[in-house]
N, C-alpha and C positions, 0 to 999 in steps of 0.2 A: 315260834310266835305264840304270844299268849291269846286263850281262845278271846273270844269276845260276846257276847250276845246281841246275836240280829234284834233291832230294834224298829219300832215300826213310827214313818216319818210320818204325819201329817201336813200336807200341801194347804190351805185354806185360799179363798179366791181374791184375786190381788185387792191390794187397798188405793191400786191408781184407777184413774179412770180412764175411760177408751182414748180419749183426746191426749193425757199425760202418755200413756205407751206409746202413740198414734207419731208425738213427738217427737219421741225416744228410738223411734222405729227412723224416720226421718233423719235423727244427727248419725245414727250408727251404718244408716247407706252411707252419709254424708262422707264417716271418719273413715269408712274403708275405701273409700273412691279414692284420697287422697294417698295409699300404700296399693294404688290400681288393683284395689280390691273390687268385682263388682258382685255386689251385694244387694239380691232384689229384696223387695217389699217382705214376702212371706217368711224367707228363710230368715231376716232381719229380724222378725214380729217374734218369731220364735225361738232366736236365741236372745232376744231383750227379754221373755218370758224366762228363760232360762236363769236370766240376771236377774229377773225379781223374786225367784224362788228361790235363789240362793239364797239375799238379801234376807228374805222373811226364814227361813230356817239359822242364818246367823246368828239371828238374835239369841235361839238357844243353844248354838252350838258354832264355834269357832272355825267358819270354813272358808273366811277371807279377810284379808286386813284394810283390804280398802272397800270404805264405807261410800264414798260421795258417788252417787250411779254415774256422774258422765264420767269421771275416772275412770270406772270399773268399763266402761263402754269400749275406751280403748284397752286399757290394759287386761281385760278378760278377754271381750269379742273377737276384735280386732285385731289384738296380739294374739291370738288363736290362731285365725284364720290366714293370719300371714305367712304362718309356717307351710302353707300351701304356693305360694306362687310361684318357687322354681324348683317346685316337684317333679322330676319327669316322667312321674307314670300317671295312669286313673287307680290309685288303690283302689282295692277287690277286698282286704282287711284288715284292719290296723289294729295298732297297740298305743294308747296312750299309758305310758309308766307314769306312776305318781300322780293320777289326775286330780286328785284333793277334789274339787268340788265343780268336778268334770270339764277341767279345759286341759287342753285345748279338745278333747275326745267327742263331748257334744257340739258345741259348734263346727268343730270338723263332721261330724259324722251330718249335723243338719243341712251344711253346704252343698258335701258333696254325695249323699244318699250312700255312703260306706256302710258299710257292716264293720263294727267292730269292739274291741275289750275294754274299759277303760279301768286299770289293774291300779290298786290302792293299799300300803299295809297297815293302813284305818279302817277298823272296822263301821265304826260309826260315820265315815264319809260315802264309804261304798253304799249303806242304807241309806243316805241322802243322796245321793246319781243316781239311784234302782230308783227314787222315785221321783226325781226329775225326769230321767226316760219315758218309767210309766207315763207322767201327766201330759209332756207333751207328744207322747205314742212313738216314741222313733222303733222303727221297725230295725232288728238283727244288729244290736247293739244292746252287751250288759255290763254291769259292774262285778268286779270280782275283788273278792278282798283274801288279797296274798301278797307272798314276798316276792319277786323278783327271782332269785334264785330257784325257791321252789315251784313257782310256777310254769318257770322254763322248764321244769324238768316233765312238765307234763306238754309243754306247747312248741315242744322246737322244733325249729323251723317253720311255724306255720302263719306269718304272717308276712308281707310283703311291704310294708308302712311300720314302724315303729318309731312315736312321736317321743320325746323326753321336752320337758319344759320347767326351767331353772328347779330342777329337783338336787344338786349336785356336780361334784365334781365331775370333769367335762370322763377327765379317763375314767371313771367310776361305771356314769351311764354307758359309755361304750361297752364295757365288759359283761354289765345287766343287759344289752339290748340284744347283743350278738347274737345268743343261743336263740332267740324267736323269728330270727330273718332266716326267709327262703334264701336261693341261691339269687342272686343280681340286687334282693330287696337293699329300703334303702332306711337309716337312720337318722333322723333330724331329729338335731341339739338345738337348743335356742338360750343363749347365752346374753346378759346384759356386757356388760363389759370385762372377757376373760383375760387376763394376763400371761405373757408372754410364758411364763414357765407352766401354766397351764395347758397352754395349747404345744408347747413340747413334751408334755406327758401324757399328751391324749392322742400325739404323731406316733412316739412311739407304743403307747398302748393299741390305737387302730392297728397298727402294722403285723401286734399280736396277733391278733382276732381276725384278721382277714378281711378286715376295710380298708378300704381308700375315701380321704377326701377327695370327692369331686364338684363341689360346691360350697361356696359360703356367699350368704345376701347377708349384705351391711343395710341398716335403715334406720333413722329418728323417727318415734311415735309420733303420734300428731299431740299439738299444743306444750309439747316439751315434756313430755313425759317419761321419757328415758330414751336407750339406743340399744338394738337389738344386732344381733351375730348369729343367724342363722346356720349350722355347720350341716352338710348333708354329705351323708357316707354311704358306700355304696362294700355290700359284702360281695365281695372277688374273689375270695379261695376259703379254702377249711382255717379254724384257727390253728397254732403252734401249739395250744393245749386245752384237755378238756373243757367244756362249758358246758354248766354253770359251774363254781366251785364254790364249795362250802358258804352256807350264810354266814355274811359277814367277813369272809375274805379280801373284798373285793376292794373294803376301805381300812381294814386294818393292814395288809397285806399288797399294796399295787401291783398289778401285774412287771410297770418298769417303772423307773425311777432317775 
């Protein structure tokens, strides 16, 4: 990976006012009650906070494509937090792979007081999460900026949660996520709409690696925003072969085919 230099974000203090958030805080309980999300006052406040610092560092740096906030409401917030509902543990530490501009890792970690990585191979995204965390203080939760491959090779085994969120092919993330789940831990895919050859190459690559599906939640976003495929695996034995392997393996190379 080529190096990058840490840069330093500056946050400034929003340009809504108390009543505009106050609002905003209001439709985002609203939009998760409807995915029996329940979603109090505070923890709302502060991942809407989290949306207006993305929004204001956007402007000079590309870290979401959706502009309109009540969009973003669902499709950052709300689509975050849903990859929580038919989790069957309390994470103790997770992994968001690929969090671009910390979802779903912030909002998961603001919900459920987790501790956890939110791993990015952007440099200049991880410097904008390191200081969205700073400003809204979330405690035993960093950004780290690395690959996949190599970072496993420092953390296997050691988390218990590993989120992926439409970063890629479905068999891809399996093979990235494997090597950081303890033993029962569990892996959630969150998928818009995959296709049938897809999801026979992520059957047979789970089977690889030593997962089982044991869940998938089907759901429409509110106001028709898309449709979500939540896949959640569960690591049941050791893989059939080393993990991680070589960067860049994993998409030039599939493990099956």
């Amino acid at each position: 990976m080529a190096n990058e230099t840490s840069r330093t974000i500056t946050l400034r203090p929003f340009d809504e006012s108390v009543d505009e958030i106050a609002a905003l805080v209001t439709e985002v309980v609203g939009l998760a009650s409807e995915l029996d999300i329940e979603l109090d006052s505070e923890t709302a406040e502060r991942c809407v906070q989290h949306l207006l610092y993305v929004n204001q560092v956007n402007q000079v740096m590309n870290l979401t494509r959706i502009k309109d906030i009540h969009d973003a409401l669902i499709l950052h917030i709300v689509d975050s937090l849903a990859l929580y509902r038919d989790l069957p543990i309390d994470p103790e530490h997770f992994l968001d792979m690929g969090t671009g501009a910390g979802f779903p890792g912030i909002p998961f970690a603001l919900y459920t007081g987790c501790s956890g990585v939110l791993l990015d191979s952007v440099g200049k995204k991880i410097d904008a999460v390191n200081a969205f965390i700073d400003a809204l203080g979330i405690e035993d939760v960093e950004g780290i900026h690395d690959r996949c491959e190599s970072y496993a090779m420092k953390m296997r085994g050691r988390f218990d949660t590993v989120f992926a969120r439409a970063v890629g092919q479905m068999s891809m993330i399996i093979e990235y996520g494997t090597p950081f789940l303890e033993d029962d831990g569990y892996l959630v895919v969150a998928k818009a709409n995959p296709e049938a050859s897809e999801l026979k190459l992520a059957e047979k690559t789970a089977a690889i690696c030593g997962l089982e599906l044991v869940g998938c939640d089907e759901f429409d976003l509110p106001r028709g925003l898309g449709h979500r495929s939540v896949f959640l695996y569960q690591k049941v034995s050791e893989p059939r072969i080393k993990l991680p392997r070589a960067v860049g393996l994993a998409k030039k190379q599939p493990l099956a085919s």
